[in-house]
TORNUNU-54742 format. One record per residue: residue number from 1; x negated, y negated, z negated of N, C-alpha, C in turn. Coordinates in Angstrom, 1 decimal, decimal comma. Atoms other than C-alpha are relative to their C-alpha. Example, Ala and Ser with C-alpha at 12.3 -4.5 7.8 and 13.67 -1.06 7.14 Angstrom:
1;-0,9;1,2;0,0;-12,3;4,5;-7,8;-0,9;-1,2;0,0
2;0,9;1,1;0,0;-13,7;1,1;-7,1;0,8;-1,1;-0,8
END
This chain:
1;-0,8;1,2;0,0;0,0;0,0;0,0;-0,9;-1,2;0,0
2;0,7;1,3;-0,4;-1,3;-3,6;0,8;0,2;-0,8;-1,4
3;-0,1;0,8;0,3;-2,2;-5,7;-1,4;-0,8;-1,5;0,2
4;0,9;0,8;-0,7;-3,1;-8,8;0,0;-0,5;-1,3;-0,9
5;0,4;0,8;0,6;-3,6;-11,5;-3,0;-1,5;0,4;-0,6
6;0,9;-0,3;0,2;-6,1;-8,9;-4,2;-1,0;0,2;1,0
7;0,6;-0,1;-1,2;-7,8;-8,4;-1,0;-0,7;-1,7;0,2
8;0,6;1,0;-0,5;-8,2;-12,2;-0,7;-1,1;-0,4;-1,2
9;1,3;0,0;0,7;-10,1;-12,6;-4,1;-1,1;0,9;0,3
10;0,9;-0,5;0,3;-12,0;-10,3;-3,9;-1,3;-0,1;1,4
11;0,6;1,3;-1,0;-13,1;-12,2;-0,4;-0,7;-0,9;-0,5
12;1,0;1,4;0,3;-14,1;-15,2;-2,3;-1,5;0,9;-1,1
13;1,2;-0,3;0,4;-16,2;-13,1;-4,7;-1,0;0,2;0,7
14;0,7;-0,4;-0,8;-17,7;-11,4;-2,0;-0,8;-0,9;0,7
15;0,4;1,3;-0,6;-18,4;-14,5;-0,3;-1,0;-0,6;-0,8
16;0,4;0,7;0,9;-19,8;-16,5;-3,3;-1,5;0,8;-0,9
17;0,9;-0,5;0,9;-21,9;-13,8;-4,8;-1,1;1,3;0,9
18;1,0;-1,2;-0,3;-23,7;-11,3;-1,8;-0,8;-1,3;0,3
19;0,9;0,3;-0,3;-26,1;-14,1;-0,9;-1,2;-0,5;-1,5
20;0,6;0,2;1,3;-27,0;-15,0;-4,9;-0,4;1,1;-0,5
21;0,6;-1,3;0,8;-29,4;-12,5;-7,0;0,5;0,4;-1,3
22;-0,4;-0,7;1,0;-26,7;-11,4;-8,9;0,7;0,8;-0,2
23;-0,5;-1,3;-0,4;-25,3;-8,5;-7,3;1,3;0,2;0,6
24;-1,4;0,1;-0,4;-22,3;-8,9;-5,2;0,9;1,3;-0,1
25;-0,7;-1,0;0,9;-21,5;-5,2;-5,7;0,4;-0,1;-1,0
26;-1,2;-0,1;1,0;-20,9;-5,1;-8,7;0,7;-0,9;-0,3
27;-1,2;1,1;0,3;-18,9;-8,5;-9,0;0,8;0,4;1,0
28;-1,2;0,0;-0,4;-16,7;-6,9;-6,7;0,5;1,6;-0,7
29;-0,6;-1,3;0,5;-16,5;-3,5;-8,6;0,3;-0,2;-0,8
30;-0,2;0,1;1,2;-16,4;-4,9;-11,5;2,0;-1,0;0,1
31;-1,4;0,4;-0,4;-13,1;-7,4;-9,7;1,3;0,9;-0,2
32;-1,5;-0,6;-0,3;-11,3;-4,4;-8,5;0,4;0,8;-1,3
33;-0,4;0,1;0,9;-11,3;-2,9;-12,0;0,7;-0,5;-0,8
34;-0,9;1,1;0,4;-9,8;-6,2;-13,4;1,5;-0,2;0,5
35;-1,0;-0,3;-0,6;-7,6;-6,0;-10,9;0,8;0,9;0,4
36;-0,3;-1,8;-0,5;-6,6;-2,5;-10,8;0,0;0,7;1,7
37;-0,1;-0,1;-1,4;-7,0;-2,4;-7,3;-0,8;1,0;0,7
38;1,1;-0,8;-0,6;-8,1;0,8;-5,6;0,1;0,3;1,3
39;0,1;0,2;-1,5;-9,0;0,3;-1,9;-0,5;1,4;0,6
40;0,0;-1,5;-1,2;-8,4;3,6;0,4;-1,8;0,7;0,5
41;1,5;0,1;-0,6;-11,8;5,4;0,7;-1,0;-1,1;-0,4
42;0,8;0,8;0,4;-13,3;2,8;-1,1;-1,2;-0,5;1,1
43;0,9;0,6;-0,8;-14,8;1,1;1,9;0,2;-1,5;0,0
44;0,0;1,5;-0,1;-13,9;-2,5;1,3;-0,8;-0,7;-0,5
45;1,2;0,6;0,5;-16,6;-3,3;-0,7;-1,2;0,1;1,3
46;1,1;-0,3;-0,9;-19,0;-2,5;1,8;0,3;-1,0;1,4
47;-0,3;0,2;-1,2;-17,0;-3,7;5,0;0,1;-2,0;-0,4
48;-0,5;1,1;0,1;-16,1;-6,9;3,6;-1,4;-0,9;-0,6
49;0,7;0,5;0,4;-19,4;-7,6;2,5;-1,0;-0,6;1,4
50;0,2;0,3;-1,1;-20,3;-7,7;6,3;0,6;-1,3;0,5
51;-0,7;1,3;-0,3;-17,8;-10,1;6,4;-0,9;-1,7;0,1
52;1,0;1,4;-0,2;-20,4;-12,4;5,1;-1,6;0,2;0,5
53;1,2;0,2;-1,3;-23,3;-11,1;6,7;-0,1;-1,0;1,0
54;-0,9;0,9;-1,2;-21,5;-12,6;9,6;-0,5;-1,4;0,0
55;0,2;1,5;0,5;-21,9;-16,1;7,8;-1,4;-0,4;0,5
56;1,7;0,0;0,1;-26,0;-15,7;8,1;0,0;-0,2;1,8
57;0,1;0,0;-1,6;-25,6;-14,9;12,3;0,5;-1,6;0,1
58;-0,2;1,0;0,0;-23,2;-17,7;12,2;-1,0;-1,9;-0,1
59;1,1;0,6;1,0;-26,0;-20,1;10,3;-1,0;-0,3;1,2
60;1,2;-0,4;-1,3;-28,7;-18,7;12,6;-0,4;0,3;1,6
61;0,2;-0,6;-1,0;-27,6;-18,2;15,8;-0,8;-0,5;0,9
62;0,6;0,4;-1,2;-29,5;-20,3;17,6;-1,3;0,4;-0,1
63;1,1;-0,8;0,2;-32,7;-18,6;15,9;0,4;1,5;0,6
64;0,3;-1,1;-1,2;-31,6;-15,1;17,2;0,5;-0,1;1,4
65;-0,6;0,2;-1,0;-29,9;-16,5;20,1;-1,5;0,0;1,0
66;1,1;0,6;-1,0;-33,5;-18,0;21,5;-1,2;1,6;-0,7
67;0,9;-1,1;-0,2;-35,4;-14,4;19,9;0,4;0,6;1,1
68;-0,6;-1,0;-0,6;-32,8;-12,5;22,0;-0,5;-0,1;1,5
69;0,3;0,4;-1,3;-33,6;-14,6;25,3;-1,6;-0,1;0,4
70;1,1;-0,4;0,1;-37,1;-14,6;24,7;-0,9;1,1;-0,4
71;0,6;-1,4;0,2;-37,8;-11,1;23,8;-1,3;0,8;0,7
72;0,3;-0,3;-1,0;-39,2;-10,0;26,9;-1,6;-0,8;0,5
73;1,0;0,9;0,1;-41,8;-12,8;26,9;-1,1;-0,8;-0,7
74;0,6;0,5;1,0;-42,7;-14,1;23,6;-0,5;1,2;-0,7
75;0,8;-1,5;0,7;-45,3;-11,8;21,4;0,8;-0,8;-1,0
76;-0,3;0,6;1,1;-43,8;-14,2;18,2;1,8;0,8;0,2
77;-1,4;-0,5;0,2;-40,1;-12,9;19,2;-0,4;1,6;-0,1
78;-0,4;-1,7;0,1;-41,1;-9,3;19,5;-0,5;0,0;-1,7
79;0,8;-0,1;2,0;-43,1;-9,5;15,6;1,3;-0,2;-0,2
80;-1,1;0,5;1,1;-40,1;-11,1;14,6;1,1;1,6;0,4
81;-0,5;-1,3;0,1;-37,9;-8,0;15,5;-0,8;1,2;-0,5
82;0,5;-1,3;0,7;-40,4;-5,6;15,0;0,0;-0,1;-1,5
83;-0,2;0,1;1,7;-40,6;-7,1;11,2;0,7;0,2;-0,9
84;-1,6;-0,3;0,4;-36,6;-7,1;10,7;-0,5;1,9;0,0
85;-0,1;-1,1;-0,3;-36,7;-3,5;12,1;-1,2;1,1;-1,1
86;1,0;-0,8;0,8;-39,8;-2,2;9,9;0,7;0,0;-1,6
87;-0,2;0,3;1,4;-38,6;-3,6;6,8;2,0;0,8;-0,3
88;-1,6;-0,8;-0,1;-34,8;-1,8;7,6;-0,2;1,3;0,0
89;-0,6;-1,3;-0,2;-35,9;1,5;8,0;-0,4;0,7;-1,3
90;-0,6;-0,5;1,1;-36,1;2,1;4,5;1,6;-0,1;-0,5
91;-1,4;0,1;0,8;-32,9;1,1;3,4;0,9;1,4;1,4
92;-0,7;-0,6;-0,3;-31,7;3,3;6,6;-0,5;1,8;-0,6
93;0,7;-1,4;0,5;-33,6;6,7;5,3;0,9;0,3;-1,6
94;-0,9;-0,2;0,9;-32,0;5,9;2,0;1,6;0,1;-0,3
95;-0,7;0,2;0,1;-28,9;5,2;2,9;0,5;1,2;0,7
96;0,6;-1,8;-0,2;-28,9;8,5;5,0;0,0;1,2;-1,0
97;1,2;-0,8;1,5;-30,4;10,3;2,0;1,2;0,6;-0,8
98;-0,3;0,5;0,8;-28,0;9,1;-0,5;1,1;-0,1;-0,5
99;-1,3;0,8;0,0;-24,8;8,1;0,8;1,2;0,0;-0,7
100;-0,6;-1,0;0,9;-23,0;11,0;-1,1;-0,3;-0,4;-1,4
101;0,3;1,0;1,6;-24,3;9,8;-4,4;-0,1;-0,9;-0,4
102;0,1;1,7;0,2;-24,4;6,6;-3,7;1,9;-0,5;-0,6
103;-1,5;0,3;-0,4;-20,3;6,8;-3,2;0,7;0,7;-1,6
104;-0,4;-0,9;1,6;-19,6;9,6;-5,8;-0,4;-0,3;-1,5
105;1,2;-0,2;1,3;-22,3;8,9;-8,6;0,1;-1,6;0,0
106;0,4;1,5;0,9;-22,9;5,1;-9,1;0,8;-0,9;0,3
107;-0,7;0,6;0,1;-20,0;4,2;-7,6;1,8;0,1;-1,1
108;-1,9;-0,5;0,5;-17,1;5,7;-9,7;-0,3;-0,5;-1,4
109;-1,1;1,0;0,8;-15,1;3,6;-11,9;-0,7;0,6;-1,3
110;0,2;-0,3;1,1;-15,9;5,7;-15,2;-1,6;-0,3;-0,5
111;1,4;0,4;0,2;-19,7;4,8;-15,1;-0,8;-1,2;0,5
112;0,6;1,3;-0,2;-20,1;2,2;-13,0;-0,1;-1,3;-1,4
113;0,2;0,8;0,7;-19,4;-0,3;-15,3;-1,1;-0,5;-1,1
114;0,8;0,1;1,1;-21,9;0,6;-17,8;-1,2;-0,2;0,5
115;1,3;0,5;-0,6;-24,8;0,5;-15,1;0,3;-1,0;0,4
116;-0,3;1,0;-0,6;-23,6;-2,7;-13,8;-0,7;-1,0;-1,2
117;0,5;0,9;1,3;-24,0;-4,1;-17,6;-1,4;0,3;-0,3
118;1,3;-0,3;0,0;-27,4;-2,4;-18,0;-0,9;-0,9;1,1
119;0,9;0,6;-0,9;-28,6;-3,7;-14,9;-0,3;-1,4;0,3
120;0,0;1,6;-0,3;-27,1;-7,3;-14,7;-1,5;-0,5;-1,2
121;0,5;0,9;0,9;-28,7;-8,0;-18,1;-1,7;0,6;0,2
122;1,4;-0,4;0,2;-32,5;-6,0;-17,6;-0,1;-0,8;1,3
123;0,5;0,7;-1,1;-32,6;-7,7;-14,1;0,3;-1,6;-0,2
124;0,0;1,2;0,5;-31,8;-11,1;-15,5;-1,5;0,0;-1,1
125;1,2;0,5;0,9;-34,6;-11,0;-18,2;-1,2;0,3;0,9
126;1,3;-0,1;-1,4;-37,1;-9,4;-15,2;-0,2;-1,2;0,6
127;-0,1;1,3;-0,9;-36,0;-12,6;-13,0;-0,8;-0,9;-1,0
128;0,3;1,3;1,4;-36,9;-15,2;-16,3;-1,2;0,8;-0,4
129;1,4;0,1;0,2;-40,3;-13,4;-16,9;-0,5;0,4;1,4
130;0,9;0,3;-1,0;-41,4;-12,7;-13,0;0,0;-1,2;0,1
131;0,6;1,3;-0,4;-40,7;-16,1;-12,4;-0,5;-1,2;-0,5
132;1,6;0,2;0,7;-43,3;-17,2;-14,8;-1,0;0,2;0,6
133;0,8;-0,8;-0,4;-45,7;-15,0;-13,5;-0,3;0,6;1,4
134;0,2;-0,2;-1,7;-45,7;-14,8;-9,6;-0,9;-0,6;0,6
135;1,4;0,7;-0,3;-48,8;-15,2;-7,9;0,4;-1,3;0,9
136;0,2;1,6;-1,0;-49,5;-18,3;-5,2;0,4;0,7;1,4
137;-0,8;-0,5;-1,1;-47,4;-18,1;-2,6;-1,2;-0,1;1,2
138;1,2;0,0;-1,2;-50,0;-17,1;0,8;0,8;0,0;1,2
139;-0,8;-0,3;-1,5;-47,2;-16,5;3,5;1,3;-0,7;-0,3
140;-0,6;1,3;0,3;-45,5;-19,8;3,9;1,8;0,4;1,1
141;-0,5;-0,2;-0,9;-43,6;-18,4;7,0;1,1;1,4;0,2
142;-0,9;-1,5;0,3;-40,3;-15,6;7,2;0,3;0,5;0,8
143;0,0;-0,2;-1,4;-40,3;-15,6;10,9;-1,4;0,6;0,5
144;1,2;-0,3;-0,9;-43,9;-14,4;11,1;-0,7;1,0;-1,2
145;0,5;-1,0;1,5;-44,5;-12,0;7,7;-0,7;1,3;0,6
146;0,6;-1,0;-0,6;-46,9;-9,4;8,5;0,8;1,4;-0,1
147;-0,8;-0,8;-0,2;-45,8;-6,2;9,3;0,4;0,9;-1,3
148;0,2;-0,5;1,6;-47,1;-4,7;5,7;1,1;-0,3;-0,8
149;-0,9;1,0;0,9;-45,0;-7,4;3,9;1,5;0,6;0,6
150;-1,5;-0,2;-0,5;-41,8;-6,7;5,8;0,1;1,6;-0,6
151;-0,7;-1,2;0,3;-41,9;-3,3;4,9;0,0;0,3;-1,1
152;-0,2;0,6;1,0;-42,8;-3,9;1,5;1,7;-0,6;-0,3
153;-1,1;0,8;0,4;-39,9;-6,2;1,2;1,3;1,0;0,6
154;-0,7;-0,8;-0,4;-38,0;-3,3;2,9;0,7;0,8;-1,0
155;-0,3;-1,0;0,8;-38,8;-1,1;0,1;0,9;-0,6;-1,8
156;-0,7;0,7;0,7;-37,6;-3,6;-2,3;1,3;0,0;-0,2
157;-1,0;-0,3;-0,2;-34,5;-3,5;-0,7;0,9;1,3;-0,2
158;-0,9;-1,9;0,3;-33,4;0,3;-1,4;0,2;-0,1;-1,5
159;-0,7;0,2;1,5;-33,1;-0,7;-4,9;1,0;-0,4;0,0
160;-1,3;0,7;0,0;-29,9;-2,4;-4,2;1,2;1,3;0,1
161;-0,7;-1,5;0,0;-28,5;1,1;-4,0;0,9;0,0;-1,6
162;-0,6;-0,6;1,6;-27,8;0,7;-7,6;1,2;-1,5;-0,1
163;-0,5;0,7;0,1;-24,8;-1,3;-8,2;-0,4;-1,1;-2,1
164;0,3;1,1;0,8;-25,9;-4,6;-10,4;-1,7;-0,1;0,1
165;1,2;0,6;-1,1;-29,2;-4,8;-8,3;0,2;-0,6;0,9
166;0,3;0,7;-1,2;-29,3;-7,4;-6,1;-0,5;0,2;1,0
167;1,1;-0,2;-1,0;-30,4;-7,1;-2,8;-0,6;-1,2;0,3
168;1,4;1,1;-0,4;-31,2;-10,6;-1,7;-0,7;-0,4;-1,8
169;0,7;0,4;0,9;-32,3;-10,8;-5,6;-1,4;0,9;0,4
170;1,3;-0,7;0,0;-34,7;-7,6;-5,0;-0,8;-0,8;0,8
171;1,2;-0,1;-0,9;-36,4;-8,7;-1,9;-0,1;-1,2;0,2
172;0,6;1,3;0,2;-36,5;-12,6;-2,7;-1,2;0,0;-1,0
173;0,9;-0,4;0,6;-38,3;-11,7;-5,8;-0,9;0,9;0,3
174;1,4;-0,8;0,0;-40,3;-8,7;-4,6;-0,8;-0,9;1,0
175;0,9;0,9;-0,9;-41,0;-11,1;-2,1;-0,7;-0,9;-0,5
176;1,0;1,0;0,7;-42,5;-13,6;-4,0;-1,2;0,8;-1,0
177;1,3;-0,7;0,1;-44,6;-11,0;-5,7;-1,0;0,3;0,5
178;1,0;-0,4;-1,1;-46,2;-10,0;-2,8;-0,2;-1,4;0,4
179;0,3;1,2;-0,7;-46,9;-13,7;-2,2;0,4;-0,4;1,2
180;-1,1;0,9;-1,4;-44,2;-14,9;0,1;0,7;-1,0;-0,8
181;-0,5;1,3;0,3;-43,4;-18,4;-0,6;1,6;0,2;-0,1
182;-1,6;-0,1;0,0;-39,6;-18,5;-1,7;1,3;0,0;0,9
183;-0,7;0,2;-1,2;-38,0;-20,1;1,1;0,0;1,0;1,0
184;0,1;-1,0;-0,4;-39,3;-17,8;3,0;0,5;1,4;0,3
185;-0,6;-1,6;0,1;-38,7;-14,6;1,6;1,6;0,2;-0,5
186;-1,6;0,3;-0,3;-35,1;-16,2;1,3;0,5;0,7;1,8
187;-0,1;-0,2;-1,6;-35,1;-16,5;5,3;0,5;1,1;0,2
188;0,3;-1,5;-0,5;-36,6;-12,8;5,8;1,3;0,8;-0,8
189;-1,2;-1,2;1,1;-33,6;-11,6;2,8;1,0;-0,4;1,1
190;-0,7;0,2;-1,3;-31,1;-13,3;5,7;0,3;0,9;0,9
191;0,6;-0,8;-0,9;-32,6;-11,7;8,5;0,1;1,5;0,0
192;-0,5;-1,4;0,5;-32,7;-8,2;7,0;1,1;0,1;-0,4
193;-1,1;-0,8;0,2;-29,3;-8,1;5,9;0,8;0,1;1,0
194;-0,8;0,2;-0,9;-27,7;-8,7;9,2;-0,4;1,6;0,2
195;0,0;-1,6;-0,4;-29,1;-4,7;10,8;0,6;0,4;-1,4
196;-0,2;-1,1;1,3;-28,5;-3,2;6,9;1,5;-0,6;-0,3
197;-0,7;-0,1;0,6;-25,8;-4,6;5,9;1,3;0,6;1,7
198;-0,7;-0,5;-1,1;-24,0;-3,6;10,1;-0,1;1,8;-0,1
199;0,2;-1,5;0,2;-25,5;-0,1;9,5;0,9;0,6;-1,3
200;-1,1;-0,5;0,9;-23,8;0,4;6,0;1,4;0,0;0,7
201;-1,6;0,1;-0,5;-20,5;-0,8;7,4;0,4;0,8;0,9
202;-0,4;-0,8;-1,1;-20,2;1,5;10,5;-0,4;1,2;-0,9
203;0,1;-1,1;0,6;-21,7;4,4;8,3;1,4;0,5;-1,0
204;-1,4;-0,3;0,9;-19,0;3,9;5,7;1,6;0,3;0,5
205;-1,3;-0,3;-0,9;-16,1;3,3;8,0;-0,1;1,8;0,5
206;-0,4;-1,5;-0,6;-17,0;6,8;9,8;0,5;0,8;-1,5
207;-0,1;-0,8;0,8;-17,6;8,5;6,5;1,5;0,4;-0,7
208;-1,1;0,0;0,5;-14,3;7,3;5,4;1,4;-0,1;0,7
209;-1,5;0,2;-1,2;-11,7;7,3;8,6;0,6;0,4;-0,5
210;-1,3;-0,5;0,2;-9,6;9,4;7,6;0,4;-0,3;-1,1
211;-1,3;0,2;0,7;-8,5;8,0;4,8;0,0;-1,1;-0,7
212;-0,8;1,0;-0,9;-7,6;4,8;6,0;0,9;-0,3;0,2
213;-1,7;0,5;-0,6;-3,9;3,8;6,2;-0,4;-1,3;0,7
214;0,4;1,2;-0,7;-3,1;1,0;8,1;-0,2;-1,1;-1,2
215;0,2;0,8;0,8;-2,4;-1,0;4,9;-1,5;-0,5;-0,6
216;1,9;-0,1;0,8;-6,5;-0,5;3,7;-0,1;-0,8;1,5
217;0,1;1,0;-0,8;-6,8;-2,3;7,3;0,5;-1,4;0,1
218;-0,6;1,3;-0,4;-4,8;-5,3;6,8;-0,5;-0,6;-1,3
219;0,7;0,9;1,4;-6,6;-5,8;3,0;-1,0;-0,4;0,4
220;1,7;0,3;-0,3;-10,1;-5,5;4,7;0,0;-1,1;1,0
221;-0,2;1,1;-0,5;-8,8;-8,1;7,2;0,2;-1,5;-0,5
222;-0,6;1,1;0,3;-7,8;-10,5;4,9;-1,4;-0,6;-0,9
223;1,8;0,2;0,9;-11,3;-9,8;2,3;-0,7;-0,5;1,5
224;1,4;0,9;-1,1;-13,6;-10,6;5,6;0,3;-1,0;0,5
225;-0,4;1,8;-0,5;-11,9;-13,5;7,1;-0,4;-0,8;-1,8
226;0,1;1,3;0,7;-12,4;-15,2;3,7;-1,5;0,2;-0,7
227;1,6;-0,5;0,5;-15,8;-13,1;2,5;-0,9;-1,3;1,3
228;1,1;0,5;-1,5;-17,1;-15,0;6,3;0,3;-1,2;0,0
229;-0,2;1,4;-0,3;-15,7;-18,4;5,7;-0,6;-0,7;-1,7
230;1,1;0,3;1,1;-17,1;-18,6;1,8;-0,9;-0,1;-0,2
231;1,3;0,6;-0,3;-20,0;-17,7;2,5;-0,8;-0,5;1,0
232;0,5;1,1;-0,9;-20,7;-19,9;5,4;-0,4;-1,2;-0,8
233;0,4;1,3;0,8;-20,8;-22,7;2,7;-1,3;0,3;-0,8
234;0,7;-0,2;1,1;-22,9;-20,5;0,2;-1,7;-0,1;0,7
235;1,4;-0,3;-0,8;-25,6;-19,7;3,0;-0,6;-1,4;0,5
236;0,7;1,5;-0,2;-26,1;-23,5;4,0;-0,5;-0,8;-1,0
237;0,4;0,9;1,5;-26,7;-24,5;0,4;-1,0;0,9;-0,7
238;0,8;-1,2;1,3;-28,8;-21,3;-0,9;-1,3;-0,8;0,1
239;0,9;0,5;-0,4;-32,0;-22,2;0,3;-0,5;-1,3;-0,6
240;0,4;1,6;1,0;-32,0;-25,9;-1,2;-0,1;0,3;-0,9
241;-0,2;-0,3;1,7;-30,8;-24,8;-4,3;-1,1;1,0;-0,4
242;1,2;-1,2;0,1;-33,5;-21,6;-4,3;-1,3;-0,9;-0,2
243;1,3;1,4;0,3;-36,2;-24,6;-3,9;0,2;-0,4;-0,9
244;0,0;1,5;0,7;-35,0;-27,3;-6,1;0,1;1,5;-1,7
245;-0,3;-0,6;1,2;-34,3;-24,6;-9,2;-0,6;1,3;-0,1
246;0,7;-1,8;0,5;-35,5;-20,9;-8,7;1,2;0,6;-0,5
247;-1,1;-1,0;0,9;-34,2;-18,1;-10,0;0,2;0,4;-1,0
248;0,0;-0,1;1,5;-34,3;-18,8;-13,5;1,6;0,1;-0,1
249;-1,7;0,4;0,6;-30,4;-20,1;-13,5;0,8;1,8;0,1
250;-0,4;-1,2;0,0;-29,5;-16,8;-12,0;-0,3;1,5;-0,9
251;0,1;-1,0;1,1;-31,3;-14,7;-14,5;0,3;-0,4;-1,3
252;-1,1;0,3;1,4;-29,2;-16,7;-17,6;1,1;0,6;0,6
253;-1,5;-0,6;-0,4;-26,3;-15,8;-15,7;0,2;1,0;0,2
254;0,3;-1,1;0,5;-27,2;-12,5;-15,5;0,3;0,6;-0,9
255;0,1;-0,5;1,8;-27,9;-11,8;-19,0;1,1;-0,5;-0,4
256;-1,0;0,1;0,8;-25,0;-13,5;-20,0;1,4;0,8;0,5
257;-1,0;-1,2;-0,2;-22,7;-11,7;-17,6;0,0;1,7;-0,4
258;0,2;-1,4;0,4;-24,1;-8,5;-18,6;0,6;0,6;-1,3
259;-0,1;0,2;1,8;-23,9;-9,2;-22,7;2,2;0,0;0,2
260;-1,8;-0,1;-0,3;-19,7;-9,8;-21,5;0,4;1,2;0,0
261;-0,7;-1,7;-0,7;-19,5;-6,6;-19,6;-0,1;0,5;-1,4
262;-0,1;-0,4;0,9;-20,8;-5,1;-22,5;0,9;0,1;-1,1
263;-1,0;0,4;0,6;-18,3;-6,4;-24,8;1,2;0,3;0,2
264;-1,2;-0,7;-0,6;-15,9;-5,7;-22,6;0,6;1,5;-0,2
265;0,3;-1,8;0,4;-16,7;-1,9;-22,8;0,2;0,6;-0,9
266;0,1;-0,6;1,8;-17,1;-1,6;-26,3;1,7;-0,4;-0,6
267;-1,4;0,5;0,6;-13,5;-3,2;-26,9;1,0;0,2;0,7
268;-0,6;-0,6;-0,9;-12,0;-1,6;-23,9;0,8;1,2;-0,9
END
């Protein structure tokens, strides 16, 4: 059965929270709990978070627009794909691997919650002491990251498997570990989610066709139209805000969403 008020929140979270390192999975797993809302095949989280990939193409197209037309010719357009594509084929091996226990095991309702609270709050205090402690940024540039680094920052990315890991938190911060200037390893977190996050979404859809009504189609239509028009605002502001502050704010907000869940759980 449709419901379409819950379908649209759970859009704006989607929207507001996959491009911030504070785990858009779980603020939407933790939503549809709130909301008792259980989406057919549980593919809405996944498809709707495409939604805002989307926002990033949008953002960028005239950067892959002029790789796409210059491919053929430019050595700096082919690095820049080859870089995307190196740093992607981990998350596809794991996602492959995985997909089964990713769906069964860390996504079901009776346990997620508690790794979500686990994770928000130990990845919030990691964020507030790496970003103390992160060397001198050496690789200024997210369009030209060596091939090492991209895949590095690849592997970064397969941690997001766990719901209340970030993915652009993992591979902004792993990226600044490996000495990629912030902005940057913002960019290259962009960039990579466009293939990973198209690959989850058509993997999930197959895995879960059949059980699909039309109604689970008219919720996921209404979460991605607003997941892709949210974060079109969030992705033209991340980047400044990433500069001018870091990712301190986001590991208080972390820790204090986490310390809630908790609470929640225990008085549940």
């Amino acid at each position: 059965m449709s419901d379409f008020p819950a379908a649209f929140i759970l859009g704006i979270v989607e929207g507001l929270t996959e491009f911030l390192p504070v785990s858009s999975t779980a603020h939407l797993l933790i939503t549809e709990m709130l909301l008792d809302y259980h989406p057919p095949g549980e593919v809405l989280p996944i498809v709707i978070q495409f939604g805002a990939i989307l926002a990033v193409v949008a953002v960028y197209w005239r950067k892959f627009w002029g790789v796409a037309v210059t491919l053929p010719s430019s050595a700096d357009s082919r690095h820049f794909v080859l870089s995307v594509l190196v740093a992607f084929i981990p998350s596809v091996v794991a996602g492959l691997t995985l997909h089964g226990f990713i769906k069964e095991v860390l996504f079901a309702r009776d346990i997620a919650s508690l790794v979500i609270a686990v994770l928000l709050t130990l990845g919030g205090i990691l964020i507030l002491v790496l970003e103390r402690h992160r060397p001198e940024p050496r690789f200024s540039d997210g369009d030209r990251l060596p091939l090492s680094k991209a895949f590095q920052i690849g592997l970064c990315q397969v941690l997001a498997i766990f719901p209340g890991v970030s993915r652009s938190g993992a591979t902004i911060l792993g990226g600044e570990l490996l000495g990629v200037d912030r902005a940057a390893a913002a960019n290259f977190t962009f960039y990579l989610a466009v293939p990973t996050m198209m690959a989850a979404t058509v993997l999930d859809i197959y895995k879960n066709l059949d059980a699909l009504a039309a109604a689970a189609w008219a919720d996921i239509g209404i979460a991605f139209v607003t997941a892709f028009l949210v974060a079109l605002v969030v992705v033209k502001g991340f980047i400044g805000f990433l500069t001018r502050y870091g990712l301190a704010p986001f590991g208080w907000y972390r820790i204090i969403a986490g310390l809630a869940l908790f609470a929640w759980i225990a008085l549940a």
